[in-house]
N, C-alpha and C positions, 0 to 999 in steps of 0.2 A: 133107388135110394143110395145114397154115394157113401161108401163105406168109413167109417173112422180109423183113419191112420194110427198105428201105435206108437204108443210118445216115447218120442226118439230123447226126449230131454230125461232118460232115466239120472239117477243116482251115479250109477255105473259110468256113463257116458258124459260125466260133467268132464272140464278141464281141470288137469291137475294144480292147476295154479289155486281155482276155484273151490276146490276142497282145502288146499291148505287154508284157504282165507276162513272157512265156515271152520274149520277145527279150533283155528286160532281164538276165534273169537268165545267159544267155550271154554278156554283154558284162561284159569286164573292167574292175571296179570303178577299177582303179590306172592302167588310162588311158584314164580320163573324168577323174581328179581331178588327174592331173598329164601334164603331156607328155611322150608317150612314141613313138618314131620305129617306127611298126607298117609292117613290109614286107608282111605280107599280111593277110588277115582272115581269122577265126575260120572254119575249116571248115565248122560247126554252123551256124553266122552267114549263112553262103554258101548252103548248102543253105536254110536257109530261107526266104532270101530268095528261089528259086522255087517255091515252092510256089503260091502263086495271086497276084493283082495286089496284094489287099490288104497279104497278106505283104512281099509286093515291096517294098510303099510304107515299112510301119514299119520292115523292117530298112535301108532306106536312111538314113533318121533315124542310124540306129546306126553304117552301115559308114562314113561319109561324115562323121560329126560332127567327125573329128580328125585329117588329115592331114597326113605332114611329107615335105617335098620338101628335098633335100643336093645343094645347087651341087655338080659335080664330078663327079657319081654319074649311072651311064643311067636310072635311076630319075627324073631332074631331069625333063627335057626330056619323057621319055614319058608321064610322069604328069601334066606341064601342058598337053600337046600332046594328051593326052585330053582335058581338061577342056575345053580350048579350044574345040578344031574338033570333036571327035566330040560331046562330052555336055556344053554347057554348063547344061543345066537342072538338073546336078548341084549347081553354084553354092549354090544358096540351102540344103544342106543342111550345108551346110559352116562349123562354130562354131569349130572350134579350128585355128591352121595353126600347124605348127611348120617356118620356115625356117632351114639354115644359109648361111650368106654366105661368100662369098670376095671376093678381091680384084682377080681377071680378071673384071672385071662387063663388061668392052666386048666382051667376044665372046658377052654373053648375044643369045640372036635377039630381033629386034626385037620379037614378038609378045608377049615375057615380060611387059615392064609392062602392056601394056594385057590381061593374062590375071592380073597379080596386083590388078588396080584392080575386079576382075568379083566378087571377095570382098564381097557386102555386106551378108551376114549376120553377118560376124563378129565373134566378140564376146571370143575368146582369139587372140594374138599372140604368140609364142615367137621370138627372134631372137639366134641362134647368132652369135658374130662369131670366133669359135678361130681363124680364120684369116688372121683381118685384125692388121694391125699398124699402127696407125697412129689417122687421122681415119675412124671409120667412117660420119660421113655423108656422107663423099663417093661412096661405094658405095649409101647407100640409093635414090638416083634410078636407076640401073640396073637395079634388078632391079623398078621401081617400086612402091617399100614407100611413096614418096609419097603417089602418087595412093589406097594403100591404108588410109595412116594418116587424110589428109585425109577420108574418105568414109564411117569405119563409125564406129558408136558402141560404142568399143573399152571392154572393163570390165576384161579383165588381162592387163598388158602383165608379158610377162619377157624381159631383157637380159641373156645369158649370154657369160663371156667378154669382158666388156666392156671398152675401152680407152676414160680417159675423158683433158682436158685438163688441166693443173694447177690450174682452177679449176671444174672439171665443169662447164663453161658451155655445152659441143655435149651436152648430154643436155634441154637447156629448150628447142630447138625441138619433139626427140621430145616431150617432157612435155606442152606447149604445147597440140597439135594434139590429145593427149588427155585434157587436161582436164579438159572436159566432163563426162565420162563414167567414165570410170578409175576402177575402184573398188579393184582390186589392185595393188600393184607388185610385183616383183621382180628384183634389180638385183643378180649377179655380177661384182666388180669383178673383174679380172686386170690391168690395168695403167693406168699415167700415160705421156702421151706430150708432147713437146714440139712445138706446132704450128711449122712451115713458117712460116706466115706469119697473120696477125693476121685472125682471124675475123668480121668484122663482120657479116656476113645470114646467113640462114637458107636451106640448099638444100632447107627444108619447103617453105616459102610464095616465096621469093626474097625477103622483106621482111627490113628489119634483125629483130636476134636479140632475143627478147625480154627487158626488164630484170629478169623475175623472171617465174616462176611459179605458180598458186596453185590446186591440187591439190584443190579442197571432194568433191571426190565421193569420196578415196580414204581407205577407211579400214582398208585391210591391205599392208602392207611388210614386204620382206621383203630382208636386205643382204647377200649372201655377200661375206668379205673374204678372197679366194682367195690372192692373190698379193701385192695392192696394198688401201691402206684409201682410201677414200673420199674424197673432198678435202675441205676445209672449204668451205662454201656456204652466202649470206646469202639466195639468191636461187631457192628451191624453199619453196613454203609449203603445209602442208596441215593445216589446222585440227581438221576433224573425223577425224585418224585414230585409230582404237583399237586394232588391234593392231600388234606392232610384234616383229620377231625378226632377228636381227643373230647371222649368223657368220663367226667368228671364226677364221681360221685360219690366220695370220701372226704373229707371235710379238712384233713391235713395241707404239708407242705406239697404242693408239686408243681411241676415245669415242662416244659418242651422241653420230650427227648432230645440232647445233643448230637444225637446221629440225625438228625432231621434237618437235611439242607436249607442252607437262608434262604432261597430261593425259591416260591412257592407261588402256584397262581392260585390257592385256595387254601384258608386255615379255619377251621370250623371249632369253636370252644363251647360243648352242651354243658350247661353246670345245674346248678342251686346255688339259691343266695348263700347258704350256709358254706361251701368252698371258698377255701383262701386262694387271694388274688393268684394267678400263675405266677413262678417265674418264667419270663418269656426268652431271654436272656439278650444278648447284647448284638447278635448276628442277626437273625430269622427276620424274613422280608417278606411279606405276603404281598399279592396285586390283589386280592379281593379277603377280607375277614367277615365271617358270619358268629356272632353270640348270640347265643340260645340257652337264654333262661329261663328254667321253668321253676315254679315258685308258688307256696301257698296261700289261697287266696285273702290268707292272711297277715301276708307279710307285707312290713310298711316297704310302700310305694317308692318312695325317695331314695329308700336305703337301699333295693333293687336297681336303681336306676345310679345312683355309685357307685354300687359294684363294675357295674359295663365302663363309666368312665374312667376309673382307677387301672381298670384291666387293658383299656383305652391307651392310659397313657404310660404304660409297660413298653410301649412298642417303642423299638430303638429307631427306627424309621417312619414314624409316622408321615412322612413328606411323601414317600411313595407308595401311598396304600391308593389304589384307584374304583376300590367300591368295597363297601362297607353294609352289614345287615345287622338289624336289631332283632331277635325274637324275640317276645315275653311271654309265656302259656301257662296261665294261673292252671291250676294241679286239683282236684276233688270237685266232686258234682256241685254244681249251684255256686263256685267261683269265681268272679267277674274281676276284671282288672279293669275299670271303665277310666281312662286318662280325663286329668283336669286341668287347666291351663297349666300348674305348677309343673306337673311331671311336665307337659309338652314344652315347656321354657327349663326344665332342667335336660332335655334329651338336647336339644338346642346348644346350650353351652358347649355341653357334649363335642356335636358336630363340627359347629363351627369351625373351630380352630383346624381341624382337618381338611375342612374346603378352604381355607386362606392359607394350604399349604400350595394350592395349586391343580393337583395332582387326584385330586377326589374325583370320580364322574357319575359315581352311581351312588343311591341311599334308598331303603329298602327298611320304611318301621313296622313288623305285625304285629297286634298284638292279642292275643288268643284268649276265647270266651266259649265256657262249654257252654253256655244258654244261648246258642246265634238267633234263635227264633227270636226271643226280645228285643233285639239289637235294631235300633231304627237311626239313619246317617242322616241327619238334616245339615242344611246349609249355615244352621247356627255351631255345629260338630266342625265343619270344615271352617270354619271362621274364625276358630278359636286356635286350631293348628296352622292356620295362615298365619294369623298373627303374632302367635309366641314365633315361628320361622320366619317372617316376614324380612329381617337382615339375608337372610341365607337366599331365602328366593330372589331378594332383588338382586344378591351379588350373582347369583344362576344369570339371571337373564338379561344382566348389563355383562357381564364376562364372554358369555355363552360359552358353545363346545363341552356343555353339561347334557349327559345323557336322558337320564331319571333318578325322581325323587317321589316315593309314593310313599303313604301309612296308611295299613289298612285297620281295621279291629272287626276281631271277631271272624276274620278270614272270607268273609264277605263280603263287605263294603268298602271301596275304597273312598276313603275321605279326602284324600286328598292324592294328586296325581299331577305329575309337573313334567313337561317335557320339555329339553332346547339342544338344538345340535349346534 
């Protein structure tokens, strides 16, 4: 009887390529891409990680790349008081931290700054401030985001919750120290506050505060306007950025920061109908604009669809906008935004005049329906969005050198779909 070979295809003996790929594929795409506060690690993740050494290694890579520590919670202490004393060789696998801050920093133990200055691989910084009211750099030396900003070669920084001064001038030390390197921003405003007393240094460096910042490496921004907009500022510069997305969710005056170069190959504006038009001002040049209104499923139709063209025709350059995006995402359960010929003959108007600038090549209408199961696309759906476009498509494809024109509803169905090179 001929003996059975022992299988040589263990676990142990795969290729290292072929374990990262099986690891990969259990790790959660949504937080690798954003930060997201994981109390434990995947099961699957866990188990695999013993299986032999090698395994061990790659899933450390994974379980290790993102974590977030919450001032306040027993999670704070014991998860840094690991890191610290038990497993600091954990350290270097560590890319993304997401901290939240408080304002009882003097009872943090003293061993916290020099365990958050041991970060020196990293390369993502998330900084929760919900709980601070006030100057929040006078809490950053406490928990020593100092010694942690000063050390790494940081690429995206997010500022959540943030309280800034009337002249947003305590955010250009932060800025400052990341420079360099900084290729993301993302900056949640929640409030203005009134300083105490007149800020002259920096509790970055202890040197005075700098006259101005200048940003070359960053080229994606991102503004949530929660509560509070933004303050005006001559004194933040960043030349090469390209993309740019500003939301909006305060119902007052606001505008495109002025430090936000005319030149942009992406400007993204999320609002509500209930926000005043931007000011956009007189410079800023996008190559491609996306608006993203979300709106309840109450709100007249037409008057949503005004808002975008009003906001439309802000732009001081409309001649050189080369792709243009509609979103609409009606807001609460059982919602529907279902278009009728009117809206499709008032998006139309819209358009037009942008594609007989010349310079249009792309159009991109969604329009968002939390019921997609109901949603059924017939030929009489698409017949009715031919036709209120029906100008625009023929100039498409008597002109040509038009790339695409699609609107979908309900993120499902595309109704319609135009292509001409």
């Amino acid at each position: 009887m001929k003996t059975i070979p022992r299988n040589i295809c263990s676990a142990e003996e795969l290729p290292i390529e072929l374990i990262h790929q099986i690891v990969s594929c259990l790790e959660d795409s949504d937080n690798e891409e954003k930060f997201c506060y994981r109390e434990h690690v995947p099961p699957d993740l866990n188990a695999l990680s013993l299986v032999c050494r090698s395994w061990n290694e790659v899933c450390r890579h994974h379980i290790f790349r993102t974590i977030g520590v919450n001032y306040g919670h027993d999670s704070f202490t014991s998860r840094l008081s690991f890191l610290h004393f038990t497993a600091p060789h954990l350290y270097k696998y560590i890319l993304r931290l997401d901290v939240c801050l408080d304002t009882s920093y003097d009872s943090v133990a003293e061993w916290v700054p020099e365990c958050f200055a041991r970060f020196t691989n990293l390369r993502a910084l998330r900084l929760n401030a919900r709980f601070i009211l006030g100057a929040i750099l006078d809490v950053l030396p406490g928990f020593g985001i100092v010694s942690l900003l000063a050390s790494v070669r940081l690429q995206e920084l997010v500022l959540a919750s943030w309280d800034v001064d009337p002249e947003a001038s305590d955010l250009l030390p932060i800025l400052s120290t990341c420079s360099p390197s900084l290729e993301s921003l993302s900056l949640e405003m929640y409030g203005i506050y009134t300083p105490e007393r007149p800020e002259t240094t920096s509790c970055i460096s202890g040197a005075p505060s700098p006259p101005s910042v200048c940003l070359d490496a960053l080229r994606s921004l991102k503004v949530v306007q929660n509560v509070a907009v933004l303050p005006h500022t001559d004194r933040i510069k960043c030349p090469n950025l390209e993309y740019v997305e500003i939301v909006q969710l305060t119902s007052g005056y606001w505008n495109i920061p002025r430090w936000i170069p005319a030149n942009l190959s992406e400007l993204i504006l999320s609002v509500s109908p209930s926000a005043a038009i931007p000011d956009i001002g007189a410079a800023i040049c996008p190559s491609a604009l996306t608006i993203n209104i979300s709106c309840p499923s109450e709100a007249p139709r037409l008057s949503i669809i005004a808002w975008i063209g009003d906001c439309i025709n802000r732009l001081p350059f409309p001649n050189r906008l080369r792709g243009l995006t509609i979103e609409i995402d009606p807001l609460g359960w059982g919602g529907q935004f279902y278009p009728e010929p009117i809206h499709y003959e008032a998006l139309h108007r819209i358009i037009q005049p942008l594609h007989d600038h010349g310079a249009l090549k792309q159009i991109s209408i969604s329009i968002g329906d939390v019921n997609d199961d109901s949603i059924e696309t017939d030929c009489d759906e698409v017949a009715v969005f031919e036709e209120a476009f029906a100008p625009l498509i023929e100039g498409i494809t008597a002109a040509g050198g038009f790339r695409r024109i699609t609107c979908k509803y309900g993120g499902i169905d595309v109704l319609m779909s135009h292509e001409a090179l």
